[in-house]
N, C-alpha and C positions, 0 to 999 in steps of 0.2 A: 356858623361861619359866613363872615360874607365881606366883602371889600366896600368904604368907606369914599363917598364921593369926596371933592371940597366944597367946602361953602358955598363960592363962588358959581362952581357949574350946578350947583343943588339949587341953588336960587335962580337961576335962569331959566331951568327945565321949571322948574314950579312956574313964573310968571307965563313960559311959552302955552302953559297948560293952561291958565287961564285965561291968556288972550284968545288959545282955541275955544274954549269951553264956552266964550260970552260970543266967538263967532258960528260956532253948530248951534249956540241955543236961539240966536239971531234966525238962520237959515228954516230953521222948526219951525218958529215960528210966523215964519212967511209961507211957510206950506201947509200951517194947520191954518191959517187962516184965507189961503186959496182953497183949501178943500169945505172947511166952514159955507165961503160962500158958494161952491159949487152943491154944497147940499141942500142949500137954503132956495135955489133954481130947480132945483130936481124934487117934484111932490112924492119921486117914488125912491125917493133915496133910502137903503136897509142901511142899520148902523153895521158898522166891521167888526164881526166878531170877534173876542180876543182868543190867542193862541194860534195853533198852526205855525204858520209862516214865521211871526213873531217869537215861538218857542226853538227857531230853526238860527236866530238872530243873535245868539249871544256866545260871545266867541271873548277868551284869557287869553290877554300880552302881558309874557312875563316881560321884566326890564320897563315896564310902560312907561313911566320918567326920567327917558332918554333921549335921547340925541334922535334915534331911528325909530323908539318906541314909540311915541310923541306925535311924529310923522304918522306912524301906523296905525294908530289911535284914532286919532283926526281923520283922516283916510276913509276908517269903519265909520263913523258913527256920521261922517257925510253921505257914504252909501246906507247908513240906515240901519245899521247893527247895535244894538248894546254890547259896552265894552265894561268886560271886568279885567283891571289893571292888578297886577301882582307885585305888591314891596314887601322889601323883606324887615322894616323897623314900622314898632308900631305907633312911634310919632310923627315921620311921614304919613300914615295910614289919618292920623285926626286930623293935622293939616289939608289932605286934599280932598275929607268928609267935610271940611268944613268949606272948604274953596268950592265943592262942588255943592253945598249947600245954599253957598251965596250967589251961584251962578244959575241957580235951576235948574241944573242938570240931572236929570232922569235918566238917562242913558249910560251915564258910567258909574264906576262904584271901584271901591278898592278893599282889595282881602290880602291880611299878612302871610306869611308864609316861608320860609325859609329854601330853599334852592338842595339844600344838603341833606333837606327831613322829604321822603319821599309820603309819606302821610300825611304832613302839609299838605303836598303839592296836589295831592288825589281829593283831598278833601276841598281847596282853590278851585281844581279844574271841577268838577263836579256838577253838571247845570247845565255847561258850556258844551255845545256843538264841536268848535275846534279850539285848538289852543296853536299862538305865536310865541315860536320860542327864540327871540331878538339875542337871548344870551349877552348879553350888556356886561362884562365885566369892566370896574373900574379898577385902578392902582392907586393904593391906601395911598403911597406915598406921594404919588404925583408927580412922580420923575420918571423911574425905570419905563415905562410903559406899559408893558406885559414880560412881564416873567416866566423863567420855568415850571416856578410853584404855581402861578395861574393857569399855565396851560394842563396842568395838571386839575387841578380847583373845573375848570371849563369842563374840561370831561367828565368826571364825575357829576358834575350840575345837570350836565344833558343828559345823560344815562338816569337819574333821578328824575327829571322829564319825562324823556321816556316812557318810565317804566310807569310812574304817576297817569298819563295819557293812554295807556292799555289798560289800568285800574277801574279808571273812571268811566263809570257806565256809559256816559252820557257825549264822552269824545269821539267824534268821528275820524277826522283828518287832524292833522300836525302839519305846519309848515314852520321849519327852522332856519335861521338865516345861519351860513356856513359864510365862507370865503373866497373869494377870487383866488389866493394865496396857498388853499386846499388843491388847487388843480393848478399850477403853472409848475412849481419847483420842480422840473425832472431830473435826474443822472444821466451822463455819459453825451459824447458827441451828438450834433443835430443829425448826420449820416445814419447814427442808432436807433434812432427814435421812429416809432414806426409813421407817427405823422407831423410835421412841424404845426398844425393848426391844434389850438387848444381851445376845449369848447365840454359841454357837459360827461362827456367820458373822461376828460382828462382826470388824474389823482397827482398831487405831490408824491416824490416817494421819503418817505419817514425818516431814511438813514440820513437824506440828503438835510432835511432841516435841523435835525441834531447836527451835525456837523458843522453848519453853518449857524448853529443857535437864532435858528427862524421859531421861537416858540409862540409867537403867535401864530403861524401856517402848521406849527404841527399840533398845538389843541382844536385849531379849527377842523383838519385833519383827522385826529385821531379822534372829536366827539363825532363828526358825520356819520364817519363807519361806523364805530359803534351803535350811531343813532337808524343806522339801516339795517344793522344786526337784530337790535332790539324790534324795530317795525316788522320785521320780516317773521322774528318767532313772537310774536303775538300778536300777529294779524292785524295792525292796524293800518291807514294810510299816511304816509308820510311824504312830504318834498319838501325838498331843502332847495336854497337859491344861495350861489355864491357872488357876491358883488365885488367889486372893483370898491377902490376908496371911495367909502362914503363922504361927500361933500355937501353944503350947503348952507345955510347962513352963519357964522360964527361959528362954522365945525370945528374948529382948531382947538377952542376952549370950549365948548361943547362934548367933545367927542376926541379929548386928549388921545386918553390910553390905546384905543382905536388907532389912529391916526398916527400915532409915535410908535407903534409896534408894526402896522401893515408897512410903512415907509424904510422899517430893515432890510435891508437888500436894494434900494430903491432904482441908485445908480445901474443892478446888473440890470431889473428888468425894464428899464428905460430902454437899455443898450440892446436887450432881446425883444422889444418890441410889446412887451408885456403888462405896462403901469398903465392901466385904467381906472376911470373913474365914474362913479356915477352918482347925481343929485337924490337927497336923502328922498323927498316927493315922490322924484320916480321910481324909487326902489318900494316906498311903501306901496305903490302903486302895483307894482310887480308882484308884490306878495298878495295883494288882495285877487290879485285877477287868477292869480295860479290854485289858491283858496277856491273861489266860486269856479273854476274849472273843474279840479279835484273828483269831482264825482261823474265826471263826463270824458275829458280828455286830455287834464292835466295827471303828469306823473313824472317821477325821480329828479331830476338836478336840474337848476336851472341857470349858467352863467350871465350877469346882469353886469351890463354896462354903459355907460353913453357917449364915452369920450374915451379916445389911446392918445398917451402923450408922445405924442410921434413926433415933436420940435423942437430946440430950444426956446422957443418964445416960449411955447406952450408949458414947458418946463419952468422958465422964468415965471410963467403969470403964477401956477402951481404954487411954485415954492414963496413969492410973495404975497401969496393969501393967507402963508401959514409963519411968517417972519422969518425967515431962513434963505442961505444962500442957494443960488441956485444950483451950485458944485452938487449940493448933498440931494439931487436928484438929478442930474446929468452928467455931472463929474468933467472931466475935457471934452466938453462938446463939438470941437473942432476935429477930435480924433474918433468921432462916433460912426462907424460903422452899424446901419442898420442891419440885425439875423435875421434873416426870413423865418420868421414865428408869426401865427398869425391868431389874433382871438375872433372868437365866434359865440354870440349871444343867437343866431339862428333862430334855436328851438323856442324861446322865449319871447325873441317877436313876432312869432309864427303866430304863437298862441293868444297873443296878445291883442293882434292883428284880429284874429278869428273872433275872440271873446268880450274886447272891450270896444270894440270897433278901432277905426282907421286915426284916429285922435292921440292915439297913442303910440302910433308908428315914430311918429317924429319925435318922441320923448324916446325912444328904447333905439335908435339906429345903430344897424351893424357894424 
């Protein structure tokens, strides 16, 4: 079982892969031939033995021919990792053996695998240090956005994740991308609530998005927990990172289903202070850096952000990036009373700060 892209965004993810794939093999290639002539200078140069480090290097994105996969993808294999990509049809699979045959590419590969077969998935992850689980669902139809049967579909995928990633000998860490969406929805007055700041301890509460038929916030929702339930009775490492709206070039058609599902609700959390967003780059960026933390002093949730739609302008530019008016993310912006809600990416650029250096402050601000 699995959901059917169109065409049209199936062909864009494929050409965006190979304009990356001809710009990492470009990049290689200037570095194997700075190091060429740094060896050729040096009479006591030893060649680099293979393995080790190298065997430490190869890390599974499932979704990899997407919108955020794509991003994450490129991301690893500029820091130097081999990427094995996970699809689930196996004539996508000849298509990007053959794309990546044309392009040179050594460093990435792709294995079929189904999302629903947990023996798949153990048998995919298998090699692999960690595994990204981007959880990419799209909608067959290309309208509704996300459904309730998908956020249903969602959970279960992650849970078979999961449980594939304790299987596999060879997996260390898991990082899953969760939701902004997963930790904003709460019940009951702002007086109730024990903090108006929302930030990695927040959670949705469940009854609240059924109610409100937010199924995208409640599969994002309902796979985390699960996907902490599972880490926790099998002992492996896990972090999830919730982001805000993924943006960035052509996300709109890119990154439909996404995008038409997280925007449910859009006008209340405008009005609560809550609708952020953040550029698909930075976010891959976030996930690598949380990854090579992982075994040091990264751990549990990470809320990821770059921008809170705090204006109407801001709301205007938003909603004409995506053809829409700007009602359907501000609603009467005359009559907007900003709630003292506040978000917080904090612990994320704490660590960010510490581990990838200072370069990245100003892409992740609070």
């Amino acid at each position: 079982m699995g959901f059917v892209r169109s065409d049209e965004s199936k062909k864009m993810e494929i050409e965006e892969l190979k304009r990356m794939l001809v710009a990492c093999a470009a990049v290689h290639r200037r570095k194997d031939e700075e190091e060429f002539k740094g060896s050729r200078n040096n009479i006591n140069n030893v060649p680099k033995e293979i393995g080790g480090d190298d065997e430490e290097k190869l890390v599974c994105v499932t979704s990899g021919v997407s919108f955020l996969g794509l991003a994450l993808v490129n991301c690893l294999l500029l820091r130097g990792y081999a990427v094995r990509i996970l699809i689930d049809h196996r004539e996508d699979r000849e298509e990007l053996r053959e794309l990546m045959r044309r392009t040179c590419s050594h460093s990435v590969s792709a294995v079929t695998a189904k999302l629903t077969e947990v023996d798949d998935l153990t048998a995919a992850f298998e090699g692999c240090r960690g595994v990204f689980h981007t959880s990419a669902l799209a909608d067959p139809a290309g309208l509704s956005g996300y459904s309730k049967s998908m956020a249903e579909v969602e959970v279960k995928t992650t849970e078979n994740v999961m449980k594939a990633c304790a299987r596999a000998s060879s997996v260390r860490n898991c990082v899953l991308t969760s939701s902004l969406s997963a930790c904003i929805w709460r019940d009951g007055p702002l007086q109730d609530l024990s903090s108006p700041v929302i930030n990695h301890e927040s959670w949705s509460d469940e009854s609240l998005c059924i109610d409100k038929k937010l199924w995208y916030a409640l599969g994002k929702l309902k796979s985390e927990k699960n996907a902490w339930k599972l880490a926790e009775e099998n002992d492996f490492k896990l972090a999830t990172i919730c982001p805000g709206l993924v943006t960035g070039p052509d996300f709109i058609q890119r990154n439909s289903t996404a995008t038409i599902a997280y925007l449910k609700g859009a006008q209340e959390m405008y009005a609560d202070g809550l609708l952020a967003t953040v550029n698909v780059t930075r976010l891959a960026e976030a996930h690598l850096c949380v990854y090579e933390a992982m075994n040091k002093t990264a751990f549990g949730r990470y809320i990821c952000f770059d921008r809170v739609i705090a204006s109407e302008d801001e709301a205007e530019n938003l909603a004409k990036e995506m053809g829409m008016p700007a009602s359907k993310i501000c609603g009467n912006a005359h009559d907007h009373i900003p709630c003292p809600f506040e978000l917080s990416n904090r612990k994320l650029t704490s660590l960010m700060s510490s581990t990838l250096g200072r370069c990245y402050i100003e892409s992740l601000n609070e």
